[in-house]
N, C-alpha and C positions, 0 to 999 in steps of 0.2 A: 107538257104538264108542268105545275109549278114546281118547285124544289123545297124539298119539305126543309122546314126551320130545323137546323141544330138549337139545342140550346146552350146558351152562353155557361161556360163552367160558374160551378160555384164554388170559389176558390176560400179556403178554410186554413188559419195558421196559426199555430201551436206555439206561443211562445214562455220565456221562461219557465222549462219545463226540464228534466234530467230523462235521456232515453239509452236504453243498453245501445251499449257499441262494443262487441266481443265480449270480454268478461268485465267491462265497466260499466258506471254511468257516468252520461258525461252531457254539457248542457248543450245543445242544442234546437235549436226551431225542427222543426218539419209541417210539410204544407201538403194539402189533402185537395182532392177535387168531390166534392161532394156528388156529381150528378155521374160521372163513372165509378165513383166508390175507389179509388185508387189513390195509392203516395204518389206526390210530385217531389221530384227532385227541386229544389227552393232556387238553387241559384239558376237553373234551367228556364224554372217559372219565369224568375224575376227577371233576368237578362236577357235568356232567347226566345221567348214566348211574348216578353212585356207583360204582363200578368201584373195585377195588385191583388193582395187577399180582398175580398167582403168581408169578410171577417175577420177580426184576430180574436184570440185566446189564450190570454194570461193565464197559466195554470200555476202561479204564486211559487213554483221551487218544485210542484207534485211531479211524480214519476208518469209519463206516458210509454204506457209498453203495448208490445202486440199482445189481442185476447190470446186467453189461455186454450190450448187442446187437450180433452180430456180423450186419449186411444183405448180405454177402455170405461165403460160405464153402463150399471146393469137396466137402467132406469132413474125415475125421478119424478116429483112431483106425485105422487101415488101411483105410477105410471111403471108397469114393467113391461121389457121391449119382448120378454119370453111366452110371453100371454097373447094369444089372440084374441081380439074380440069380435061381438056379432056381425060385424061389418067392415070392411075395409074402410069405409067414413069413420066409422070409432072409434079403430085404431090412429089412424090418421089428425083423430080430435085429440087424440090422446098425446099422441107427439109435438101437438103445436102446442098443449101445454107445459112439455117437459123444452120443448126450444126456447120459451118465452120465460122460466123458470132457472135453466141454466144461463141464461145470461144474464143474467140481477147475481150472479155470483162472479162474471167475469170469462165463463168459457163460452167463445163466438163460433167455436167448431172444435165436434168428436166426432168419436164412430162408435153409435150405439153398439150395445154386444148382445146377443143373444148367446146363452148359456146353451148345453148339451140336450138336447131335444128330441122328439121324433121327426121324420123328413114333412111328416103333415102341417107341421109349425113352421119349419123352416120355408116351407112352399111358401103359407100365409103371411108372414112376417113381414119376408126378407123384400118382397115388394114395394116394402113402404119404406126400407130402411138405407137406399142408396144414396150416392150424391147429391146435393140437392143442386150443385150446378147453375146455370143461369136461371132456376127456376125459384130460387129464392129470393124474398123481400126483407130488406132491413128490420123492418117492424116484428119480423117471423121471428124475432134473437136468434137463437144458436143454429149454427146449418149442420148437416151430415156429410161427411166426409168420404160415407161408405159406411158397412158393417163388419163389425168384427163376430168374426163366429169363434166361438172358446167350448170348441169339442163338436160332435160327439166321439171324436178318436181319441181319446185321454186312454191314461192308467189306470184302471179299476182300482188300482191300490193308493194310487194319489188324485182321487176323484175330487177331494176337497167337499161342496154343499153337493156338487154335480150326482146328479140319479146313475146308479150304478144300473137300471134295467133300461136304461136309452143308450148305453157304450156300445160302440160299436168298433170295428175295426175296418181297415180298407187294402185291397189288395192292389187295385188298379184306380186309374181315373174315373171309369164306370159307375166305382161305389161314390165317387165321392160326388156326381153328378146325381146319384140316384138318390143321395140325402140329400143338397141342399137346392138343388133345380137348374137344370144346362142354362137359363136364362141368367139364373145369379152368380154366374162361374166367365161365362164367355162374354165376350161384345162388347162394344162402347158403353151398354147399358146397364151392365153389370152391376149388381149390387153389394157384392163383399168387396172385400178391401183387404182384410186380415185373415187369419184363419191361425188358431191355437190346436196344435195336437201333438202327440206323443210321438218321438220320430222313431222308438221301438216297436212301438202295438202296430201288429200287423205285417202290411211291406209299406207299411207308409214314407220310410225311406227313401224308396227310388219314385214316390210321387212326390216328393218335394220340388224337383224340377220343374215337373207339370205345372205343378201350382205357381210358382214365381213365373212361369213363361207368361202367365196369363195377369200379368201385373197384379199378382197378388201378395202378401207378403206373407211368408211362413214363418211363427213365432213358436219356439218350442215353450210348451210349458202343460203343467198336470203328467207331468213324465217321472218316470223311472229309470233314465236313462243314464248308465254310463257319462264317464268324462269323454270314452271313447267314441261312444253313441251319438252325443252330442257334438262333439268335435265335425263327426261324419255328416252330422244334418247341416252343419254352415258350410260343409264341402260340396254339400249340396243346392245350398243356396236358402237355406235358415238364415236371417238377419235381425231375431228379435228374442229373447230370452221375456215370458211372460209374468207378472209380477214372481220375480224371483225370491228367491228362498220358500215360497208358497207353495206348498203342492208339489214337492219335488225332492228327489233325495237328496239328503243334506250334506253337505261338508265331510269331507272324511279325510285324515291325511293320506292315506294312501290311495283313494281316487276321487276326485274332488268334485264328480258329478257335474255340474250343469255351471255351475257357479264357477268351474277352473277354468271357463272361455272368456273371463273377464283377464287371466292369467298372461292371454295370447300377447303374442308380440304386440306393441301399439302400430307399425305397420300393418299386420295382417288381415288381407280385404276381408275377410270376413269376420274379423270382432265384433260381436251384434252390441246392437241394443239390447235395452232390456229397462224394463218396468218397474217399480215403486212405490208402495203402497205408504206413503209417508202421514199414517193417521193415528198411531200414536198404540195401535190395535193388532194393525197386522202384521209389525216388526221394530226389534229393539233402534232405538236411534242407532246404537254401537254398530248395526250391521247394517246399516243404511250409511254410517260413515265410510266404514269397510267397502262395501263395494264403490263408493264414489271414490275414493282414493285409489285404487283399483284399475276403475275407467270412468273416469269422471263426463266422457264426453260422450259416453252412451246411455246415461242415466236418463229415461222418462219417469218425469211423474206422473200416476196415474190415479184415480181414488176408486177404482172399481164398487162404486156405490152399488146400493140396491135403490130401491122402488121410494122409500123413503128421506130418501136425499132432498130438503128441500124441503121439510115438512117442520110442523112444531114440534116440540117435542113433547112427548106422551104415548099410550096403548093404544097398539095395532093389531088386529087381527091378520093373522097370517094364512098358514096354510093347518092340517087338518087340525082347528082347533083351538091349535097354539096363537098368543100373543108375543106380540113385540115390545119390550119398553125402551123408547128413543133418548137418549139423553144426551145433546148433542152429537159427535158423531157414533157414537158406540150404540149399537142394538142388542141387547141381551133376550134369552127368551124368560118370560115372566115367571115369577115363583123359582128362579135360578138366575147363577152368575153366569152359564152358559154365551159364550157371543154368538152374536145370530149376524155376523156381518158388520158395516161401514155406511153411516150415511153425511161420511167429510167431506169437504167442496173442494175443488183444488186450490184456490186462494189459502186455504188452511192448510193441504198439504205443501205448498210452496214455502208458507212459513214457517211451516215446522221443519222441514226439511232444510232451511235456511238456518234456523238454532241450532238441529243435531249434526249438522255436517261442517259448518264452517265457512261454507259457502258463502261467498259474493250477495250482496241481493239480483244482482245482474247474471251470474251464474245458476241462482235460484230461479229467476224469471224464465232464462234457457230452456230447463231442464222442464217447463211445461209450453214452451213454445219453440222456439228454435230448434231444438233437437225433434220434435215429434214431427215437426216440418220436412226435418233431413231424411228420416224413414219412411213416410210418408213420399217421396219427393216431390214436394212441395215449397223448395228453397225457393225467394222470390215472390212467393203467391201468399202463403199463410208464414205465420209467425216469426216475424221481420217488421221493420220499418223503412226497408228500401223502396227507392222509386218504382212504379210502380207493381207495388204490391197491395193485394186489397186493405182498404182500411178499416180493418178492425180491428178497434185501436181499447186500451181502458186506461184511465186517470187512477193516479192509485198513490194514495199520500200515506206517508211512513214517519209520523212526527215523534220526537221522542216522550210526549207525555202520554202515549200510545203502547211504549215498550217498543217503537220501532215495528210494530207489526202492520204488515200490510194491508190495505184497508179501501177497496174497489171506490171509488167516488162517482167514474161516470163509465161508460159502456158505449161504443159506438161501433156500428155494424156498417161497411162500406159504405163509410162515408157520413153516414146519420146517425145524431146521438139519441140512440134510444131507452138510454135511464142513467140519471141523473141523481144521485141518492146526497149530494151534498156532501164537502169536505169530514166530513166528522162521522160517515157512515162506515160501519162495519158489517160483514155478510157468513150469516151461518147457514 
């Protein structure tokens, strides 16, 4: 039989461009293969392969960095991931427009969340919500990474928007198969990734093990927990504190609750991550400095948007009745100052987080790529510009008659550039 044709790489190169290296930027080329979607290592290409780009690309001084990871996100594009709909094609339609929406902002891979539910959601949902793996298309934007489930083992008393008549508690592995479905728990195929709950309620405790053996990651958060409590769940193999200071008891000198694991040695294997809500809404700059000073190298940013991320701003109908008014990121409910949630991009929360903390822009960019990568374990694959790692990459110019604020220009998803908004665009 004949031998089927490789095709010749399409070799792509990034020039005069600034790309984080640790906590800098610093100017460097890097060279892309278009048709495996992957970074080439440049002098490899050029020297032991013989390689010439097809391409180059002048990107004028602009920043090239890995797309952004959002690890938590409730929805988007009028799209919530909590909702079933009539079909699993609808759902499904649904998501390919919140993929193709989150990336014209800059994020090339999250893990959608579904909130605290009944197990009947959780069956329907979580189907559509896993890896998307080699079964993704550049043109598709933004891939899933996995799901994050955020409850329904919470604290009745730090439930936050969460329905207090879906809470549930779990004694064994059992119950927690019997919520979210033994398919979305076990197997290569598996669909969660993350899982949010309270390491008090219940004996969810000694199921934290379980949960991490199954490559999963347990993030405390919506808790009531002790410092001591909490200490006990990273001994157990907690690696993730969930948008902190939210939903959780707060700072106290004499026990410092959830927030004194940032206290821990900077050795010790189990100082988690922990999440950031950097939108100007869900917490003061002052304690978004605080903890990054703290542990600066566990800090995710995350925007835990809702359903309207990504939309214009104006009056949403919501739920029994109620509207929404969008104004930017902030959603309040109508006819009050009441906040009804966040509908900030991470590109905004990177920047803002960059103003109130001090940070680097190269430490800012980290903090919604490299570090979600580390947690994830995903060093190498996402959120890097090392050989090969995929290339999803974004252009992002920071001029000062901008105010220095960061500003998506292109989008490119392994390999392919698929939006292109022009040096002068900015993305809400």
């Amino acid at each position: 039989m004949p031998s089927k044709t490789v095709p010749e790489p399409h070799v792509i190169k990034f020039t005069n461009c600034r790309i984080v290296k640790g906590e800098d930027l610093i100017e460097q080329d890097v060279w892309i293969d278009s048709i495996s979607g992957k970074i080439l290592r440049d002098q490899e290409a050029f020297y032991g392969l013989h390689l010439s780009p097809d391409e180059v690309i002048d990107l004028g001084g602009r920043i090239l960095a890995p797309g952004l990871i959002d690890c938590q996100l409730n929805g988007a594009q009028g799209f919530d991931f909590s909702v079933p709909q009539s079909s699993k094609n609808e759902y499904d339609e649904g998501l390919r427009l919140v993929n193709k929406g989150l990336a014209q902002t800059g994020v090339t891979s999250y893990l959608p969340t579904v909130v605290s539910s009944t197990p009947e959601v959780y069956h329907k949902v979580l189907q559509s919500l896993g890896p998307s793996d080699g079964k993704h298309r550049s043109e598709d934007g933004a891939e899933s990474l996995g799901a994050h489930i955020e409850g329904p083992f919470l604290s009745p008393g730090r439930n936050g928007i969460h329905k207090t008549a879906v809470l549930r508690s779990a004694n064994n592995p059992s119950d927690l198969v019997e919520c979210y479905g033994r398919e979305n728990l076990y197997g290569p195929s598996k669909s969660v990734r993350l899982i949010t709950a309270a390491p008090e309620v219940g004996n969810m405790l000694s199921n934290i093990p379980h949960i991490v053996s199954q490559d999963i990651i347990y993030s405390i958060g919506h808790s009531d927990a002790t410092y001591e409590q909490a200490f006990a769940a990273t001994d157990h193999g907690a690696t993730m504190i969930t948008h902190l200071f939210n939903a959780m008891r707060p700072f106290d000198h004499r026990n410092p609750g959830i927030f004194g694991l940032l206290g821990q040695q900077t050795e010790h294997p189990r100082r988690p991550f922990y999440g950031i809500i950097a939108d100007g809404i869900h917490l003061h700059p002052t304690s978004i400095r605080i903890a990054y000073n703290a542990h600066p190298n566990g800090l995710i940013l995350v925007t835990d948007a809702m359903k309207l991320c990504g939309l214009p701003d104006g009056v949403y109908d919501w739920t029994n009745g109620e509207r929404i008014i969008k104004a930017g990121p902030r959603l309040t409910l109508e006819g009050s100052d009441k906040i009804a949630g966040s509908s900030a991009t991470l590109i905004e929360c990177v920047n803002n987080f960059r103003r109130w903390s001090g940070a680097s822009t190269a430490q800012a960019l980290n903090a919604a790529t490299a570090t979600p990568a580390r947690l994830l374990g995903l060093q190498g694959v996402k959120g890097s510009l090392v050989s090969g790692a995929d290339a999803d990459l974004i252009v992002l110019s920071d001029e000062e008659d901008a105010g220095c604020t960061l500003m998506v220009n292109q989008v490119w998803k392994r390999g392919s550039k698929i939006y292109d908004f022009g040096k002068d665009a900015i993305l809400n």
